[in-house]
C-alpha positions as CSV (number, residue, x, y, z in Angstrom):
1,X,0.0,0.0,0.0
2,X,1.1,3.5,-0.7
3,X,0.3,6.6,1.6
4,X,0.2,10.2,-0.2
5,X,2.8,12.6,1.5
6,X,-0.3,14.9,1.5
7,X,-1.9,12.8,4.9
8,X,-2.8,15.0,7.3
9,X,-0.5,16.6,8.8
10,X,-0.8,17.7,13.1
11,X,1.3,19.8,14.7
12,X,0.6,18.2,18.6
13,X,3.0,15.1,19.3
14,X,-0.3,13.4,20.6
15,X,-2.1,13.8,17.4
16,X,0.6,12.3,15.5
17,X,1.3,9.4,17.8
18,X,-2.3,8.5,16.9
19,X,-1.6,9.3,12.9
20,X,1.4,6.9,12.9
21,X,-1.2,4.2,14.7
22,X,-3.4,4.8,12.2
23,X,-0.9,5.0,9.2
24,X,0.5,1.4,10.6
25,X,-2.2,-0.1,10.6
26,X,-3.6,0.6,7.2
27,X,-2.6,-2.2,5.7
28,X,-5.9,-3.6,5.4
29,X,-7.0,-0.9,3.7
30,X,-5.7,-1.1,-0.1
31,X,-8.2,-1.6,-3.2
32,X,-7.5,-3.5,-6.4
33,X,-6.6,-1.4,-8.8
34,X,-7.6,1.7,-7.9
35,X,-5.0,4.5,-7.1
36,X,-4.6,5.1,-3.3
37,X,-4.6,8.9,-4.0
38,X,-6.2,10.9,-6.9
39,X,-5.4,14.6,-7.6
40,X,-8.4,16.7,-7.3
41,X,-10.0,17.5,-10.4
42,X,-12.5,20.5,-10.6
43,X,-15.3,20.4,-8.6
44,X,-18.0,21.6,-11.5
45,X,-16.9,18.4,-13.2
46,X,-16.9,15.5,-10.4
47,X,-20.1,17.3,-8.9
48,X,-23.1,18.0,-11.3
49,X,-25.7,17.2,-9.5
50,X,-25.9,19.5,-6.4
51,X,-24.4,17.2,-3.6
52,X,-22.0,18.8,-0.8
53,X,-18.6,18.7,-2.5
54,X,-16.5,21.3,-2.2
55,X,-13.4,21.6,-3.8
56,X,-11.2,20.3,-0.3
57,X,-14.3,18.3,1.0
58,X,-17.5,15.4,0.5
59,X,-19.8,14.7,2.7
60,X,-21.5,11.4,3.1
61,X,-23.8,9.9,6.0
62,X,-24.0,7.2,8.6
63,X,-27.5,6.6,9.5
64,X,-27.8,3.5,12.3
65,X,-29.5,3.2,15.7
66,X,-26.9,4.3,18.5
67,X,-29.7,4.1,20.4
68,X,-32.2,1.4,21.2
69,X,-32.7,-2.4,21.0
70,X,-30.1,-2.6,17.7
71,X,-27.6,-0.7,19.4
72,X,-25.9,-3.7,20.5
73,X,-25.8,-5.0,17.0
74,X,-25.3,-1.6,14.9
75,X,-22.5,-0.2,17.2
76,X,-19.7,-2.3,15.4
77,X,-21.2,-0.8,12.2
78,X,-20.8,2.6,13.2
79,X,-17.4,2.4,14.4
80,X,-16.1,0.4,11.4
81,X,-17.3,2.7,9.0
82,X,-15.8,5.8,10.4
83,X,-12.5,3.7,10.6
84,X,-12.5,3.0,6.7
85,X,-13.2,6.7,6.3
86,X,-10.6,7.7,8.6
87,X,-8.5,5.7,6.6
88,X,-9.3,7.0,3.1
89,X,-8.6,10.3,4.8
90,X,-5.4,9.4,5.8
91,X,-4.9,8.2,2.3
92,X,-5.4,11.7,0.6
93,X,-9.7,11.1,0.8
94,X,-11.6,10.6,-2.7
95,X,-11.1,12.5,-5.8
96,X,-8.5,14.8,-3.0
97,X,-11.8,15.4,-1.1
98,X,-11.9,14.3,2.8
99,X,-14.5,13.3,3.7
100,X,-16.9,14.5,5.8
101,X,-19.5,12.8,8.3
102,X,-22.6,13.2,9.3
103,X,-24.1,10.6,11.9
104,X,-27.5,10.6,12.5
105,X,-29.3,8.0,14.8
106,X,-32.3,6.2,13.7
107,X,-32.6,4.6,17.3
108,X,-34.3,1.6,16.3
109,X,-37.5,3.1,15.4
110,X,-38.4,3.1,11.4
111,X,-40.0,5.8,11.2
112,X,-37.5,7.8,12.7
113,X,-34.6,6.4,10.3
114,X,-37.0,7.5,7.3
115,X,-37.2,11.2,9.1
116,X,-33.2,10.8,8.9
117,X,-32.7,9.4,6.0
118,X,-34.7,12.6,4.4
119,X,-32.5,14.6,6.2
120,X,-29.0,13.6,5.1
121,X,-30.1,13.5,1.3
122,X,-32.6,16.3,0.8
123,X,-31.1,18.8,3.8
124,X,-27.3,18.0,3.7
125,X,-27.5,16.4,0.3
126,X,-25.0,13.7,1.3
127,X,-23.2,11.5,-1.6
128,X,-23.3,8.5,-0.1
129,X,-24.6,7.8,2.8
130,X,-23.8,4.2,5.2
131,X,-26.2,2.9,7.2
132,X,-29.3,0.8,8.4
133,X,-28.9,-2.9,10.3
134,X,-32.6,-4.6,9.9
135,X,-34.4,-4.9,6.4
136,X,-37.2,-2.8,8.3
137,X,-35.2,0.2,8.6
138,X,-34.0,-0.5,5.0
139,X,-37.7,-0.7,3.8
140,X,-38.3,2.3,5.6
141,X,-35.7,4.3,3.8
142,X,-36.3,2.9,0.1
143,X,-38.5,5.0,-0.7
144,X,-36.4,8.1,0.1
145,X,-33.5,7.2,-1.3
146,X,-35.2,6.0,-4.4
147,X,-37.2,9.8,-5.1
148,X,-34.1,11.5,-3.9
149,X,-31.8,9.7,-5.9
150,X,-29.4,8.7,-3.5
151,X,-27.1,5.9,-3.0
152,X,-27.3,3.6,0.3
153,X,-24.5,1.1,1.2
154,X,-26.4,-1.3,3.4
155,X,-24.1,-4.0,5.6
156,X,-26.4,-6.4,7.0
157,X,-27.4,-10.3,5.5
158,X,-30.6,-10.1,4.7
159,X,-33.6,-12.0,2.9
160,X,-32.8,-11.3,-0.5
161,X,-35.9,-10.9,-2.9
162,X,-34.6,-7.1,-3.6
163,X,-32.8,-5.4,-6.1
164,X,-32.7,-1.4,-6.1
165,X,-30.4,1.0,-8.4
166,X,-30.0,3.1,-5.1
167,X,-28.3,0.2,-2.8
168,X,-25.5,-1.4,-2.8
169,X,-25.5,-5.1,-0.5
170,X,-22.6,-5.5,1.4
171,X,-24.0,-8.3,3.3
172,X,-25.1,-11.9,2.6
173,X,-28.5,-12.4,1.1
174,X,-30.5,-15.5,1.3
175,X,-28.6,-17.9,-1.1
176,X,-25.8,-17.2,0.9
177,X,-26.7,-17.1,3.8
178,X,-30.0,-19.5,4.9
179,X,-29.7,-22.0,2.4
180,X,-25.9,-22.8,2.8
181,X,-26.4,-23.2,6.4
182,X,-29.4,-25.7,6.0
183,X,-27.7,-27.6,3.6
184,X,-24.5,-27.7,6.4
185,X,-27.5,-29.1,9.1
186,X,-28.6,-31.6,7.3
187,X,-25.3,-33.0,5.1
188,X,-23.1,-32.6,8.4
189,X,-25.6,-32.9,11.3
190,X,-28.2,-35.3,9.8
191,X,-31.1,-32.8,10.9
192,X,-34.3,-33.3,9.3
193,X,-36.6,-31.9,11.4
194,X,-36.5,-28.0,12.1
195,X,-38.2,-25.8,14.5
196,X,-37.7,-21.9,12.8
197,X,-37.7,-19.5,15.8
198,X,-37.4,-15.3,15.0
199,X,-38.0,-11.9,16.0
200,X,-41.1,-10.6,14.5
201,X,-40.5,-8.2,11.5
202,X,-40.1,-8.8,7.8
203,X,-36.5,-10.0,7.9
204,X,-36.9,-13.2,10.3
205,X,-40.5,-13.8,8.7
206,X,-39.3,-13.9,4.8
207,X,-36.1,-15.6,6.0
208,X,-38.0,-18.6,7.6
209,X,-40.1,-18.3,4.7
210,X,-37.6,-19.3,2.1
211,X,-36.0,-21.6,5.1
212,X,-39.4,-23.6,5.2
213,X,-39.4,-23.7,1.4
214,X,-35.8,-25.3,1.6
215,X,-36.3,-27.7,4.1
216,X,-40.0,-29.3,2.7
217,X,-39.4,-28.6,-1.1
218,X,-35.8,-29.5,-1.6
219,X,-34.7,-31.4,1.4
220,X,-37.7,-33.2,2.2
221,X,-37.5,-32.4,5.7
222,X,-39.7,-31.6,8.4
223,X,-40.9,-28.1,10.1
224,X,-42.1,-29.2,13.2
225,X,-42.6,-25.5,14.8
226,X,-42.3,-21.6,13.8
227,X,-42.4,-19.4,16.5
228,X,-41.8,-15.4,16.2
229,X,-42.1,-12.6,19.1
230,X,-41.6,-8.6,19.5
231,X,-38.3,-6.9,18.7
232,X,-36.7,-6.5,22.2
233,X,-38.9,-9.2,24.0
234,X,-36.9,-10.7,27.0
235,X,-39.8,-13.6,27.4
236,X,-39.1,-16.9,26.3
237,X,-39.9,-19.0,28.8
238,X,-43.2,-20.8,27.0
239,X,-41.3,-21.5,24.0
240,X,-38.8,-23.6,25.9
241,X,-41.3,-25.8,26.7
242,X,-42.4,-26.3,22.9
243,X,-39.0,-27.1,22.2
244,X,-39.0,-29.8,24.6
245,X,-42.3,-31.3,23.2
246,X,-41.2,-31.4,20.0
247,X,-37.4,-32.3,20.4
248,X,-36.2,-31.2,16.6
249,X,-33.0,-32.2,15.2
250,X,-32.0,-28.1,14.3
251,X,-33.1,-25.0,15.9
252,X,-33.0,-22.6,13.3
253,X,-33.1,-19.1,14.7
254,X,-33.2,-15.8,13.6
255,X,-33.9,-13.6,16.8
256,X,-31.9,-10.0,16.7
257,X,-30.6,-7.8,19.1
258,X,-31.2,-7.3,22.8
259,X,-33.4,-10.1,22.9
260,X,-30.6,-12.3,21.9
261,X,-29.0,-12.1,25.4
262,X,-32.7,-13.2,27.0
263,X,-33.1,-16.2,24.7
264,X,-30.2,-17.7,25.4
265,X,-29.8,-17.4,28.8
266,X,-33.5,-19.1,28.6
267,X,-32.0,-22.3,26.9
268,X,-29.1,-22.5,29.2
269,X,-31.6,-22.0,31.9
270,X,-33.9,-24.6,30.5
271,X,-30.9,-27.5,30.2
272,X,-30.8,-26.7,26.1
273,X,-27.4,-26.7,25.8
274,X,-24.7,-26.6,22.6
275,X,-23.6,-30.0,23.6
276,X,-27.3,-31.1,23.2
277,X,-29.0,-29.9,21.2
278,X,-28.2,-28.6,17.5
279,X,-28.7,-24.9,16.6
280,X,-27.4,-22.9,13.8
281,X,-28.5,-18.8,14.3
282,X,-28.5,-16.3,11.3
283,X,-27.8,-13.6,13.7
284,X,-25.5,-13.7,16.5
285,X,-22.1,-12.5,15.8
286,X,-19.0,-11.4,17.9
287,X,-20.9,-8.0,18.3
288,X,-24.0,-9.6,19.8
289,X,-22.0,-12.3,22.3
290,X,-20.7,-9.0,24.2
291,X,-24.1,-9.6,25.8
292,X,-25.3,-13.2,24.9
293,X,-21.8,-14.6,26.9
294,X,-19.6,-17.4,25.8
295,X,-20.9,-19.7,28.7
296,X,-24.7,-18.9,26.9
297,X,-24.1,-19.7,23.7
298,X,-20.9,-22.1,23.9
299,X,-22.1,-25.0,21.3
300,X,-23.9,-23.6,19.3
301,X,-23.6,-22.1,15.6
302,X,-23.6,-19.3,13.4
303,X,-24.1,-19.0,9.9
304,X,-22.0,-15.6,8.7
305,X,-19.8,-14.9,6.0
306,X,-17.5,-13.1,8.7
307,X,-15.7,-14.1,11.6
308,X,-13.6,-12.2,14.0
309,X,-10.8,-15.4,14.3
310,X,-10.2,-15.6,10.7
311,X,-7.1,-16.1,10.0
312,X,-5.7,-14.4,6.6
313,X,-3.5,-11.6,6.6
314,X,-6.5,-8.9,5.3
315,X,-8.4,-9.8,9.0
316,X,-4.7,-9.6,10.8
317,X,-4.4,-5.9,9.8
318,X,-8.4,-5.0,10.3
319,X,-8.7,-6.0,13.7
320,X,-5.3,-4.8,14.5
321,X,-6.6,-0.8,13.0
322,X,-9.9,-1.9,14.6
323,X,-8.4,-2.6,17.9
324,X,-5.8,0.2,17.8
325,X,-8.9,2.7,17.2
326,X,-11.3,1.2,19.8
327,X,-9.6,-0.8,21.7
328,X,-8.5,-4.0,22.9
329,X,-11.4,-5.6,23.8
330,X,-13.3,-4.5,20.8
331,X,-15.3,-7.1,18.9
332,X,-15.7,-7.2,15.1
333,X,-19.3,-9.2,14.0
334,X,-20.0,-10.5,10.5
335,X,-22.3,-6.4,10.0
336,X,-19.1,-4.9,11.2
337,X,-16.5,-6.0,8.6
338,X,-19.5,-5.6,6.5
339,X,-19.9,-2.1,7.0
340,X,-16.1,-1.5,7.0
341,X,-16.2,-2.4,3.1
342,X,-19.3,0.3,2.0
343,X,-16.2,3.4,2.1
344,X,-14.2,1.4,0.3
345,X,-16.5,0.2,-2.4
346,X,-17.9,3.5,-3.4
347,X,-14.7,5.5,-3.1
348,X,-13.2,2.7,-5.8
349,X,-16.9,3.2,-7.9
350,X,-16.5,6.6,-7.6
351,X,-12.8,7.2,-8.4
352,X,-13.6,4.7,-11.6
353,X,-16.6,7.3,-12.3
354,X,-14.5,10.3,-11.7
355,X,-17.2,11.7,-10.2
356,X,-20.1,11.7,-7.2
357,X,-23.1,11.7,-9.2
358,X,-25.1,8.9,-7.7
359,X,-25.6,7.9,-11.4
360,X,-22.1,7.5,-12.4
361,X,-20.9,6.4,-9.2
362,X,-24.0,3.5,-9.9
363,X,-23.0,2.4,-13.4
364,X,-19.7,2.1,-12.2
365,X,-20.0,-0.3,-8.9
366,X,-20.7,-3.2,-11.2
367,X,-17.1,-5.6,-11.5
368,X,-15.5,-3.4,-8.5
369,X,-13.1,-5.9,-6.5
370,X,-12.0,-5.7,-2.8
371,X,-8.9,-8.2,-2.9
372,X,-7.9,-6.9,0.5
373,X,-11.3,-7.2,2.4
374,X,-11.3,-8.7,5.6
375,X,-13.3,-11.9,4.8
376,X,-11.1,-12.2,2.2
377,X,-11.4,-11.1,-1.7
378,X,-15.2,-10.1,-3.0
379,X,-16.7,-8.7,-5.6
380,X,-19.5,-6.7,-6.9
381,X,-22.2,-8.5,-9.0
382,X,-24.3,-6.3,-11.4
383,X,-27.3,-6.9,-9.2
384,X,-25.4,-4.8,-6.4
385,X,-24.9,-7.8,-4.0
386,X,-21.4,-9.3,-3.6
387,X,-20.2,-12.5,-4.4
388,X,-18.9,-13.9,-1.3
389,X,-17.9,-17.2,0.7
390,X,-20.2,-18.6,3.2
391,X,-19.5,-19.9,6.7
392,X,-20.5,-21.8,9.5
393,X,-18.4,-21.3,13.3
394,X,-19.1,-22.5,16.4
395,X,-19.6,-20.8,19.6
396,X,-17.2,-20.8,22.3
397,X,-17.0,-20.4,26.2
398,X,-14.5,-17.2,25.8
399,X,-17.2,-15.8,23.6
400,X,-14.9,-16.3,20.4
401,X,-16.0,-18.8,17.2
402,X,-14.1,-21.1,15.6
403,X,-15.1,-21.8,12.0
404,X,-16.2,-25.3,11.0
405,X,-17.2,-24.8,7.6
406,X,-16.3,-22.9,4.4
407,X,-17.0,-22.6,0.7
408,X,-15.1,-23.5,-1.5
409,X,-15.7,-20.9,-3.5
410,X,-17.1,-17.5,-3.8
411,X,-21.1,-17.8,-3.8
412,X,-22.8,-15.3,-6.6
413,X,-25.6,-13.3,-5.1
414,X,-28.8,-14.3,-6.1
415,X,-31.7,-12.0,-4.6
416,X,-34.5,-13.7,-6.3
417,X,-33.7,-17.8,-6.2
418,X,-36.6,-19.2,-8.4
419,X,-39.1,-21.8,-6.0
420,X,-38.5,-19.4,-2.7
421,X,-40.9,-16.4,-4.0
C-alpha cells in the first residue's frame, strides 16, 4: 500500500502518535486497482448534481441506531465505518476530497430512520450515505433514497428478494446465507426436522419463509414448529417448553438484538445446551455475544460470511486498525466488517466514475473488486450484491468462534432464487 505525502498533517505530538497508529495499521486498507490517491480534479466536473462537495471536502452519511434495541448489534457498524473513512482520509480522501460525516441515529424506530434518511439527502444532500442494520429500517428508507436519488451502502445479510439502483448489498442475502447453512444441518448434522424461531418483523419472517421452502421442497424435511415474538422481547420461557415437546434435530433461529441475550440465557436455563441440542442462528455475531456470553451460547452455531478469528493476513491488519482505534477488547461481527467495506466500495466506484453523481458512481459499482477485504477477496455482481464465501463457526465459552465450515468458492448473489418467492 502507498500513503500520499499529502496525509494529514498535526502539529501536537499526541495527534501524531495516533496518525502513525493509524498510518500502521492501514494495511488492510488497499483496493485492487484503484489509485490510493487521486489529484483533485474540478469540482464543476466530479459534482453536477448539487451534492455537498466542495473543492477540499464530500460529505457522506452514517445513518444507524446508536440508540435502542439494535444498538448492541449496529455499534460495530458505526465504528467500522468511520474507521475506513478515517483511513481513506489518511490516504489523501476521494477525488483529493476528505471526507466529511454526518451521523445521525435512527434509534431503532423506522420511522424515525425515514425522518433521517430525508434529512442527510434532501437537507445536507450527502453523496453516499452508510447505514441501516434490519431490512425494516432498509424498507423504511427505500422509498427516500429511491425519489431522492441517492445511493445507500447497506451491511447487514438479509432476505434477499430485492434489487434497487440506489443500494449497494454489502452483506449476505438468502442464497448465501439461509440456504448454505441448512444444507451444512442436514449433510453434516443429519437434521431433518427443524423448528424456525425469530424476531417478528419482515427479515426473520421472509427468512424462515424461504427456510421452510428449503427444508420441505428441496430437502424433504420436516418443520415441526415456527415461532416469532416482538423486537426486544426478553420472554421466552413458554417457548422452551415447545422445544421440549417437539425435540427437533436443528433450531434454526433468527432472533436479533437485545433479545438475543434473553433467549439464550432461557435455553441454558432450561438445560438446552450446545452440547445437546443442534442450533445454527443467522444472527449472532462477535458483536451480539458482548451480551449473549460465551458460557450462553458455547455449542452452538452461526451461519455468517464473517468471523472475527479468521485467520488471513486482510483480518490480521483489520482487527489490528480496529483494535488500535477502539480498543483492545473490541469485537468485530460479521455487520461490522460488512460495514467497513461500504467506504471502500464506493470510493473505488466513484474514483472509476470520476465523479459523485449517484448515477455515475451507480453504473460504475458493477465488477468493483476488494482483494484486501477482511473476509477475504469479493466482488460486486451487477445486481449490487457481492459474491462472497459462506461460513459456519461455532460458539465458544470465551465468547470467540471457531469456523467449521467454508465454501469453497465464492457464492454469486442471487436475490430472487426461483421456488422461494
Amino acid at each position: 500500500m502507498k500513503f500520499s505525502s499529502d496525509a494529514p498533517e498535526s502539529g501536537a505530538p499526541q495527534a501524531d502518535a495516533s496518525r502513525r497508529r493509524l498510518l500502521q495499521a492501514l494495511g488492510a486498507a488497499s483496493v485492487a486497482g484503484i489509485p490510493s490517491f487521486s489529484h483533485a480534479q474540478a469540482t464543476s466536473a466530479v459534482n453536477t448534481t448539487k451534492l455537498a462537495v466542495t473543492d477540499s471536502e464530500v460529505t457522506v452519511g452514517q445513518l444507524h441506531s446508536a440508540t435502542g434495541t439494535m444498538a448492541i448489534s449496529e455499534t460495530g457498524s458505526i465504528q467500522a465505518e468511520q474507521l475506513a473513512i478515517d483511513q481513506i482520509n489518511a490516504m489523501g480522501g476521494v477525488l483529493g476530497r476528505k471526507i466529511k460525516v454526518i451521523k445521525e441515529d435512527g434509534a431503532s424506530d423506522w420511522p424515525t430512520f425515514a425522518e433521517k434518511a430525508k434529512k442527510l439527502l434532501i437537507s445536507d444532500h450527502c453523496a453516499a450515505v452508510f447505514g441501516c442494520w434490519t431490512s425494516a429500517s432498509r424498507k423504511a428508507v427505500l422509498p427516500v433514497f429511491e425519489k431522492e436519488n441517492g445511493l445507500l451502502y447497506y451491511p447487514t445479510f438479509y432476505e434477499g428478494l430485492e434489487q434497487s439502483k440506489n443500494v449497494i448489498y454489502t452483506g449476505q442475502e438468502a442464497t448465501q446465507q439461509i440456504l448454505y447453512s441448512l444444507d451444512w444441518a442436514q449433510k453434516e448434522k443429519k437434521a431433518k426436522s427443524f423448528f424456525l424461531i425469530g424476531s417478528d418483523y419482515i427479515w426473520p419472517r421472509t427468512s424462515m419463509k424461504i427456510a421452510r421452502k428449503h427444508i420441505e421442497n428441496f430437502q424433504k424435511g420436516k418443520v415441526v414448529g415456527e415461532e416469532y415474538y416482538p423486537l426486544g422481547s426478553t420472554n421466552f420461557g413458554s417457548l422452551m417448553n415447545k422445544i421440549k415437546v417437539q425435540k427437533p434435530d436443528c433450531l434454526f433461529v433468527a432472533v436479533v438484538g437485545g433479545s438475543n441475550v434473553a433467549f439464550y440465557k432461557a435455553l441454558k436455563a432450561a438445560g438446552i445446551t450446545g452440547d445437546k441440542q443442534l442450533l445454527v442462528t443467522l444472527a449472532v455475531t462477535e458483536d451480539e455475544m458482548t451480551g449473549v456470553g460465551g458460557e450462553n451460547f458455547k455449542g452452538f452455531y452461526s451461519s455468517m460470511k464473517y468471523f472475527q478469528s479468521l485467520d488471513n493476513e486482510n483480518n490480521k491488519k483489520f482487527v489490528e486498525a480496529f483494535k488500535a482505534k477502539y480498543g483492545p477488547n473490541s469485537v468485530i461481527g460479521d455487520v461490522t466488517q460488512a460495514g467497513y467495506l461500504g467506504p471502500w466500495l464506493w470510493k473505488a466506484a466513484v474514483e472509476k466514475a470520476k465523479s459523485f453523481d449517484v448515477d455515475k458512481v451507480v453504473a460504475a459499482s458493477p465488477g468493483i473488486e476488494l482483494k484486501t477485504a477482511p473476509e477475504g477477496y469479493v466482488k460486486l455482481d451487477a445486481n449490487h450484491h457481492l459474491w462472497s464465501k459462506s461460513r459456519i463457526a461455532q460458539g465458544q465459552a470465551d465468547a470467540t468462534f471457531k469456523v467449521v465450515s467454508e465454501s469453497p468458492d465464492l457464492i454469486k448473489p442471487d436475490p430472487f432464487p426461483k421456488g422461494y418467492q
